[in-house]
C-alpha positions as CSV (number, residue, x, y, z in Angstrom):
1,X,0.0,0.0,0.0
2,X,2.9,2.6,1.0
3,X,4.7,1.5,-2.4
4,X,1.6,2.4,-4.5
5,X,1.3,5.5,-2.6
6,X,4.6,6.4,-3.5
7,X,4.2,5.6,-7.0
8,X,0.9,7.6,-7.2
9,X,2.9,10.6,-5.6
10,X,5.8,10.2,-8.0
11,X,3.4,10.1,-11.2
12,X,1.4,13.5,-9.5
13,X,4.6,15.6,-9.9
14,X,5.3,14.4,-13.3
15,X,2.0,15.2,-14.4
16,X,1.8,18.1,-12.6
17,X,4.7,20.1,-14.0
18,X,5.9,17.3,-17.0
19,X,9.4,17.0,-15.6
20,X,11.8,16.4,-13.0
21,X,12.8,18.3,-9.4
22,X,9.4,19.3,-8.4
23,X,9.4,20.0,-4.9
24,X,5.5,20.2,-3.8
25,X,3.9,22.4,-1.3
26,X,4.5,20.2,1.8
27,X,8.2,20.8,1.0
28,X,8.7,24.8,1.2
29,X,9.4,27.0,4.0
30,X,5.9,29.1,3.5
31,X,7.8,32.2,5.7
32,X,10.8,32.1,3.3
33,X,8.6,31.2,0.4
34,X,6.5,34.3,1.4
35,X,9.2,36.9,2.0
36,X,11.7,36.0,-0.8
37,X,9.0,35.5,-3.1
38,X,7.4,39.5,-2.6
39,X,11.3,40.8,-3.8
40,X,11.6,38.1,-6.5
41,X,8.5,38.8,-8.1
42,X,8.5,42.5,-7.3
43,X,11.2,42.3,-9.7
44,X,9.8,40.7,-12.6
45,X,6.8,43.2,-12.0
46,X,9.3,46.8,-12.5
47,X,10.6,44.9,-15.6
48,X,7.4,44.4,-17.7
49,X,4.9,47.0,-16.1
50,X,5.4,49.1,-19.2
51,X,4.2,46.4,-21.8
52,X,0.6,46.9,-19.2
53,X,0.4,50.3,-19.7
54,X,0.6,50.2,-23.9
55,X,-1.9,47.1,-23.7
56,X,-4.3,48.9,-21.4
57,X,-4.2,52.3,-23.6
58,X,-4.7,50.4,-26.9
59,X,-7.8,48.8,-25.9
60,X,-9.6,52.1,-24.3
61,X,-8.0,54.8,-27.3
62,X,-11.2,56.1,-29.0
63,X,-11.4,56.1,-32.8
64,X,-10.2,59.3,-33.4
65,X,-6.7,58.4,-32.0
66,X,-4.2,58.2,-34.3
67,X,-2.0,55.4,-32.2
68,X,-3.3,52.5,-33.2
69,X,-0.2,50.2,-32.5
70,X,2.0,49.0,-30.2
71,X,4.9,51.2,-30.6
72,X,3.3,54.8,-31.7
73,X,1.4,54.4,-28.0
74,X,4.8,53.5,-26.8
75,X,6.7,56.5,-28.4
76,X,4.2,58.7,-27.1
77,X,4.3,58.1,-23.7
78,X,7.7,58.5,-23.6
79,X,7.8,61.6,-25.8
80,X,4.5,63.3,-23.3
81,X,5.8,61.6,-20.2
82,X,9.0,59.9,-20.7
83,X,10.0,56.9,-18.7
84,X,8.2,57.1,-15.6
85,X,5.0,57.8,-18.1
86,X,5.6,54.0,-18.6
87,X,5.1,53.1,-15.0
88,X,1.6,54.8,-14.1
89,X,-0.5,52.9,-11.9
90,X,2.6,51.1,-10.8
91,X,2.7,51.9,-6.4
92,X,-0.8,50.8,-6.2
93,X,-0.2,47.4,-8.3
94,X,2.3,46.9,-5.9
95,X,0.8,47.7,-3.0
96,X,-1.6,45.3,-3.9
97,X,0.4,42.6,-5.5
98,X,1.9,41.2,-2.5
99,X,-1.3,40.1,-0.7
100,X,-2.9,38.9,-4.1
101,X,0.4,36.8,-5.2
102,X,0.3,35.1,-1.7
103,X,-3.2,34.0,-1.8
104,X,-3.2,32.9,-5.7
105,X,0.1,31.1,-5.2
106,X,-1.6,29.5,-1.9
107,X,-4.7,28.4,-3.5
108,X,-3.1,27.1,-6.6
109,X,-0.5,24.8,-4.9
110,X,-2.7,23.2,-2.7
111,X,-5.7,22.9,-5.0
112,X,-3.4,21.5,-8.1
113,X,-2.7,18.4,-5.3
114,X,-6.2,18.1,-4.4
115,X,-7.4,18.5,-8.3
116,X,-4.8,15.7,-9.3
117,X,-6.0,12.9,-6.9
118,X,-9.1,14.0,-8.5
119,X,-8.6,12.9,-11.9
120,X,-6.4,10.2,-11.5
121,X,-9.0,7.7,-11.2
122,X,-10.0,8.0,-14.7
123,X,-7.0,7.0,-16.0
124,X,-6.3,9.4,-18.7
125,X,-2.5,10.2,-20.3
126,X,-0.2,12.5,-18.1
127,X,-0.5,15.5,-20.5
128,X,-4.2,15.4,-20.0
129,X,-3.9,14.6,-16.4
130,X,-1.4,17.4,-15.7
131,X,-4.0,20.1,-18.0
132,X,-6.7,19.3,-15.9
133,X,-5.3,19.3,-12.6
134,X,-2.9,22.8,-13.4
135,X,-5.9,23.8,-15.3
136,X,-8.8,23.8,-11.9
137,X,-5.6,24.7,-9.6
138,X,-5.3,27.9,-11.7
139,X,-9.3,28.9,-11.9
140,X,-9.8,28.6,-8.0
141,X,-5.9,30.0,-7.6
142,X,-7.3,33.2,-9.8
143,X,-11.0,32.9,-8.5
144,X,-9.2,33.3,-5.0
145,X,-7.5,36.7,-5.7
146,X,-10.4,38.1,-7.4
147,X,-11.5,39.9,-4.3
148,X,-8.4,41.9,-3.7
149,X,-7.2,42.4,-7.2
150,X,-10.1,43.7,-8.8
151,X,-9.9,47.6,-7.2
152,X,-6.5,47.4,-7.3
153,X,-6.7,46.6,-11.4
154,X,-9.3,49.2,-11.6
155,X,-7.2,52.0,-9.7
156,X,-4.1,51.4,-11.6
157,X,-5.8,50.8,-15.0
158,X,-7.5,54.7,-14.7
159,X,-3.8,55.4,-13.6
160,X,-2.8,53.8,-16.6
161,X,-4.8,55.8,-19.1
162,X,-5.1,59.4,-17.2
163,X,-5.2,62.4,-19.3
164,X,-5.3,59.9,-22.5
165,X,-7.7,60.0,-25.6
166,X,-10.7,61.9,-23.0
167,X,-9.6,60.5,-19.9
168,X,-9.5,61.7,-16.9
169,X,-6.7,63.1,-14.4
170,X,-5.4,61.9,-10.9
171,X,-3.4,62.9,-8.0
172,X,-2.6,59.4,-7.5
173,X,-4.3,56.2,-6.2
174,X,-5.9,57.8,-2.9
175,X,-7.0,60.2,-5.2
176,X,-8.6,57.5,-7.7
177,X,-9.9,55.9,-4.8
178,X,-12.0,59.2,-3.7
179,X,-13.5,60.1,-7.0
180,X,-14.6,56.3,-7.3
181,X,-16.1,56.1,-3.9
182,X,-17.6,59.5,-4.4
183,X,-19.2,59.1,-7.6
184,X,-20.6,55.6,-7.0
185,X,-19.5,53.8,-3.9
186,X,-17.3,50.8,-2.9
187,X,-19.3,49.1,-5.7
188,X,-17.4,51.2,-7.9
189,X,-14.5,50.0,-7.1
190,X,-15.4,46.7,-8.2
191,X,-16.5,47.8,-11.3
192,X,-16.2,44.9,-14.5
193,X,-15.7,42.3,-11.4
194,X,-17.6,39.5,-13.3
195,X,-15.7,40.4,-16.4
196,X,-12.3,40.4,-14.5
197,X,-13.3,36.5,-13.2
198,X,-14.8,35.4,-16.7
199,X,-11.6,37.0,-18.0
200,X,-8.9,36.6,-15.3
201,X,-10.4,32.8,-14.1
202,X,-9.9,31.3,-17.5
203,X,-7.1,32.7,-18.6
204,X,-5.4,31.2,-15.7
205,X,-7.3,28.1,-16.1
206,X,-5.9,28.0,-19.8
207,X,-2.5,29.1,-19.1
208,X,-1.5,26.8,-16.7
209,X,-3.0,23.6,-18.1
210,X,-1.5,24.7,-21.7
211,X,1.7,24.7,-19.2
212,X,1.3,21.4,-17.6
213,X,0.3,19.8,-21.0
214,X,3.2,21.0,-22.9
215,X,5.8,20.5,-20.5
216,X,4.7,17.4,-20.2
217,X,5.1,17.1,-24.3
218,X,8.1,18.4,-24.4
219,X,9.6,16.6,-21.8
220,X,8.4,13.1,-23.2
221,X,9.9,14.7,-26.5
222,X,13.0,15.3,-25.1
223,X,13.5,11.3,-23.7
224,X,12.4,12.5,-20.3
225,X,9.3,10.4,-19.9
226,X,11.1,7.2,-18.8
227,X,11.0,6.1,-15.2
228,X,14.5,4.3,-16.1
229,X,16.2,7.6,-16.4
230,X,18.8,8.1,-14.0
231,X,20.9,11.1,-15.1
232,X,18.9,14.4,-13.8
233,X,19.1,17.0,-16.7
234,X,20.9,20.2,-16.1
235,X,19.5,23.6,-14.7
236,X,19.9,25.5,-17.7
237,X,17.3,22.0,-19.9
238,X,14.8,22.5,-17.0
239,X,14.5,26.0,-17.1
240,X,14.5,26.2,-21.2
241,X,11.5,23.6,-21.0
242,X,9.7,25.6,-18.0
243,X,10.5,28.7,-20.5
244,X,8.6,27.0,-23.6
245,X,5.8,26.2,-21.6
246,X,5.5,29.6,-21.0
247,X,5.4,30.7,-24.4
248,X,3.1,28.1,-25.3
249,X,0.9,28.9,-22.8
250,X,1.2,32.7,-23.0
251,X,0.2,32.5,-26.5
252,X,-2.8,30.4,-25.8
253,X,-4.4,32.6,-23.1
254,X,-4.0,35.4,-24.9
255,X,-5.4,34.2,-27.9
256,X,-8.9,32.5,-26.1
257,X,-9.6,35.8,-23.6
258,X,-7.7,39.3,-25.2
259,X,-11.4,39.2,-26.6
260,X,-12.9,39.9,-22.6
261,X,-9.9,41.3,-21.6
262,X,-10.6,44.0,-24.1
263,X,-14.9,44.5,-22.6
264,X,-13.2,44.4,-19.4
265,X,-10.6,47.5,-19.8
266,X,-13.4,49.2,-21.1
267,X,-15.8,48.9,-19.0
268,X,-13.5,50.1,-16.1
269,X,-11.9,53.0,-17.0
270,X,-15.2,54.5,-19.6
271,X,-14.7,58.2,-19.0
272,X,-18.8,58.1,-19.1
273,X,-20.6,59.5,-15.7
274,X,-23.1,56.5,-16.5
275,X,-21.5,53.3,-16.4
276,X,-22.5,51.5,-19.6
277,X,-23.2,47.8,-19.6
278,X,-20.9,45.6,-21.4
279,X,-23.7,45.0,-23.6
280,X,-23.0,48.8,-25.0
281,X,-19.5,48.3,-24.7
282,X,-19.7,45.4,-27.3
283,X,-21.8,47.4,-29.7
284,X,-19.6,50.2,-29.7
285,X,-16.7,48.3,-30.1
286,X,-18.5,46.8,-33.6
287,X,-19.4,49.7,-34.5
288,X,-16.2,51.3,-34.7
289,X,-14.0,48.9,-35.4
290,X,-15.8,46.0,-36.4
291,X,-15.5,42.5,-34.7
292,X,-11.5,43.0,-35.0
293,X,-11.8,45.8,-32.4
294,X,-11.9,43.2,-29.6
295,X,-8.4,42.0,-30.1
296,X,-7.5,45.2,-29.8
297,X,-4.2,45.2,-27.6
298,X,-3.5,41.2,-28.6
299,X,-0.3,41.8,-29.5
300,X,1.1,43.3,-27.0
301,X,-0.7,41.3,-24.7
302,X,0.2,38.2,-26.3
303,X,4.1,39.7,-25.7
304,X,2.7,40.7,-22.0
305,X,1.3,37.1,-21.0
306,X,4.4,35.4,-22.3
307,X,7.1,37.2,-21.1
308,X,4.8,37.4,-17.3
309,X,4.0,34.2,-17.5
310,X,7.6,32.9,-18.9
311,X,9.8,35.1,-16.1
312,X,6.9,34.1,-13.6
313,X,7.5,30.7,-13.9
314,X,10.9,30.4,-14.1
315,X,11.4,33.0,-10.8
316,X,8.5,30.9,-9.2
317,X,10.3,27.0,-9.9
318,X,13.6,29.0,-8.7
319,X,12.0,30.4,-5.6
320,X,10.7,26.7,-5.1
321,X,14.1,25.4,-5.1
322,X,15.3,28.1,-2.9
323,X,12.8,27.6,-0.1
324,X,12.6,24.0,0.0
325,X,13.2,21.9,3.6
326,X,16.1,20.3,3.2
């Protein structure tokens, strides 16, 4: 009986992340996980804020707006604002990244356990076994942080787009914070919060069981599938694999909810005194720019998931490795 346990836990970390080293929840030191983890990621957050800021400004520019890509909104907000114009929004995503990282990265670890045993029993390949379990440990691990993320994405996205194409003007978060309440309550500030979990929930979902999938793929592609392999691979195969995976699964995300994502944005920061359903929002969006208008932004989002979900990952299997009990 302890043998087969043994085996089952063994075939749960393949499936889970398609390759070798996993050290599971059980395993970390949650204060050193915790404390480490708020720098490390703090860091990945300084370097790619800036691709946020263009993504967010392309999907809310009205059709009169002559920066319709990428790089024009990205040479403008350096020639109106210069570099710092790049990180708008960026003390209150901070501020509220730290509690929102802890409680997505505690739901999802011990949910993806819980979600394997799950669907083990029906006896399905490892790819498949390790999409569905990454993919329910990433809804509930997203469905978890709604509750704090939510004002904190709507505060920074206003940030994001102040004084642009009609928008308004802040004197910073608090400020945002004051109008919102003012104008229509704390429910303001939770403005597009189904949209954010139809959005946020299954991105998440899809991203991490394209991850688990195609690690798993690549890894069985790369001879690592065998139980009868005895030589570990090096640091620098594991991370190019765990890199992949997050291209692959950047690229899937973006493509299935940049579509929502787009409503979403919208709906958030509409300079309008009445909020408009996102009902309107959809109509308007057709009728100005046709049913392409809702992948407004793709690119760089596509570029955005990617790269956050590629230096994520890596920084989040290194931290892993750093924390764990000896």
């Amino acid at each position: 009986m302890e043998s087969a346990s043994g085996s089952a836990s063994a075939a749960a970390s393949r499936a889970q992340f398609g390759g070798p080293m996993e050290i599971n929840w059980d395993k970390l030191d949650k204060t050193k996980f915790y404390v480490v983890g708020a720098g490390l990621f703090t860091g990945v957050t300084v370097a790619l804020y800036p691709l946020s800021v263009v993504k967010t400004r392309i999907q809310v520019a009205s059709k009169d707006v002559a920066e319709k890509n990428a790089l024009s909104v990205f040479r403008g907000i350096l020639r109106n604002d210069g570099v710092l114009g790049l990180y708008r929004g960026f003390g209150t995503v901070i501020i509220g990244a730290i509690p929102t990282r802890i409680i997505f990265l505690t739901a999802l670890e011990t949910t993806k356990v819980a979600a394997y045993k799950m669907v083990q029993p029906f006896g399905l390949s490892e790819a498949t076994q390790a999409a569905l379990a990454n993919g329910i440990a990433g809804m509930i691990g997203s469905l978890s942080a709604q509750a704090v993320f939510v004002p904190i994405d709507v505060v920074s996205q206003k940030l994001m787009v102040q004084g642009y194409s009609g928008h308004a003007s802040y004197n910073g978060g608090l400020d945002v914070v004051r109008k919102i309440v003012k104008a229509d309550g704390i429910r303001g500030l939770y403005r597009g919060f189904g949209l954010s979990i139809m959005t946020y929930s299954p991105s998440s979902a899809v991203w991490w069981a394209s991850y688990g999938s195609s690690q798993r793929l690549f890894w069985t592609l790369l001879n690592r599938g065998s139980e009868n392999e005895t030589v570990a691979p090096s640091q620098l195969k594991i991370a190019s694999v765990q890199a992949a995976g997050g291209v692959v699964a950047g690229a899937t995300a973006s493509f299935i909810t940049t579509p929502l994502d787009t409503i979403k944005t919208r709906l958030q920061v509409t300079k309008d005194q009445k909020t408009p359903s996102a009902v309107q929002v959809v109509k308007e969006l057709v009728k100005n720019d046709g049913w392409l208008g809702f992948y407004r932004g793709l690119g760089p989002r596509f570029i955005s998931t990617s790269a956050w979900g590629t230096s994520m990952i890596l920084a989040y299997e290194y931290l892993k490795r750093l924390c764990a009990i000896e």
